[in-house]
N, C-alpha and C positions, 0 to 999 in steps of 0.2 A: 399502627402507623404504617406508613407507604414507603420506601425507598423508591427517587427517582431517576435515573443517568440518562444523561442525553447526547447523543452523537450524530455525527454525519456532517459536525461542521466544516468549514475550510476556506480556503481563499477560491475566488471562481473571478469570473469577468462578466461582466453582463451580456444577457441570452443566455448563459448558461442553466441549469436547473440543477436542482441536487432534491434531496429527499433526507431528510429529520428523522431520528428515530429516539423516542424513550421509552426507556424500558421499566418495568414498576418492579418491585419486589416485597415481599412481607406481610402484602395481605390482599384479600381478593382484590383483581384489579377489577372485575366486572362491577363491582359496589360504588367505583369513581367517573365522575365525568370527569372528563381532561380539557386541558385548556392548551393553546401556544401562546407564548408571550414574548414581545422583544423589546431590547430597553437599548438605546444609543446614549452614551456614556451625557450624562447632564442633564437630561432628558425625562420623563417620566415613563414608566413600562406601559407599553401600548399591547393593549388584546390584538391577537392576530388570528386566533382561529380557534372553536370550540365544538364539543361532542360530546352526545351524550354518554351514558350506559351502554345502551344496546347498540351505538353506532349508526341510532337511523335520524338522527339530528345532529345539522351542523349548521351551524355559524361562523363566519367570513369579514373582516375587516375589509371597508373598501377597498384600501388601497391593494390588497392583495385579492378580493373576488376575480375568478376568472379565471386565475393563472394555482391556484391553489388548491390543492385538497387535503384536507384532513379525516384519517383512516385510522383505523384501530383492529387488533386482532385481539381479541380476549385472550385467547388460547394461547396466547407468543406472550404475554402481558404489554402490549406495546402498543403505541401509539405513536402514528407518523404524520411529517408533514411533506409533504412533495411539493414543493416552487417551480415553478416553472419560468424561463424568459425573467431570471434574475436584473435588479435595477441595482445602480450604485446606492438606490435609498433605501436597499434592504437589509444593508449592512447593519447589527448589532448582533447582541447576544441572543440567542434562543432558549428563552425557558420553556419547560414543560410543567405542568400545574396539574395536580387531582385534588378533586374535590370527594368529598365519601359522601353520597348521598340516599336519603330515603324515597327517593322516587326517580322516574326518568327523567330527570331535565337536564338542563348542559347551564352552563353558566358562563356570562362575557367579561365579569369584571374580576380582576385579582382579587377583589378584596373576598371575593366568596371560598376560596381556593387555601385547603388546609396543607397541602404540601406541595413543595418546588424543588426543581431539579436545580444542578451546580450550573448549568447553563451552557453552550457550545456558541462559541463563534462564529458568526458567518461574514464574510471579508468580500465584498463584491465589488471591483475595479471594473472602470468604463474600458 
């Protein structure tokens, strides 16, 4: 199994940008695709960003393409998300998701995703 923590949330104002960070522990991290996920309280968790293994596939929810990137460092076991030009509609919780897999692919839907992080806050005022 995978340990996930996720940090770098916080309260911002829009335009701002911030950068996600989670960090794995317990077992190779380079064996997981990762996923971002964020859910607003009511709401159902919505994919926000995904990656494979080796870090050379990603995948981008519209509403966030452009202003987003999702990175990963094998070597740190972490995986990041940088926002950029934050909106009041990007406010929820952020999860981080790995998935352990037998090949390279990345995956967009939670439901593929054998562990998740406690989740971080993102608080974003007009």
């Amino acid at each position: 199994q995978v340990q996930l923590i996720e940090s770098g949330g916080g309260l911002l104002q829009a335009g701002d940008s911030l950068r996600l960070s989670c960090t794995a522990s317990g077992d190779t991290f380079s064996l997981y695709a990762m996923g971002w996920f964020r859910q607003v309280p009511g709401k159902e968790r919505d994919n926000v960003a995904a990656i494979n293994r080796n870090g050379d596939i990603t995948r981008y929810a519209d509403s966030v393409k452009g202003r987003t990137t999702i990175s990963r460092d094998n070597a740190k076991n972490t995986v990041y998300l940088q926002m950029n030009f934050l909106k009041p509609e990007d406010t929820a919780i952020y999860y981080c998701a790995a998935k352990r897999s037998d090949s390279n692919t990345y995956y967009f839907t939670e439901l593929a995703y054998d562990y998740w992080g406690q989740g971080t806050q993102v608080t974003v005022s007009s």
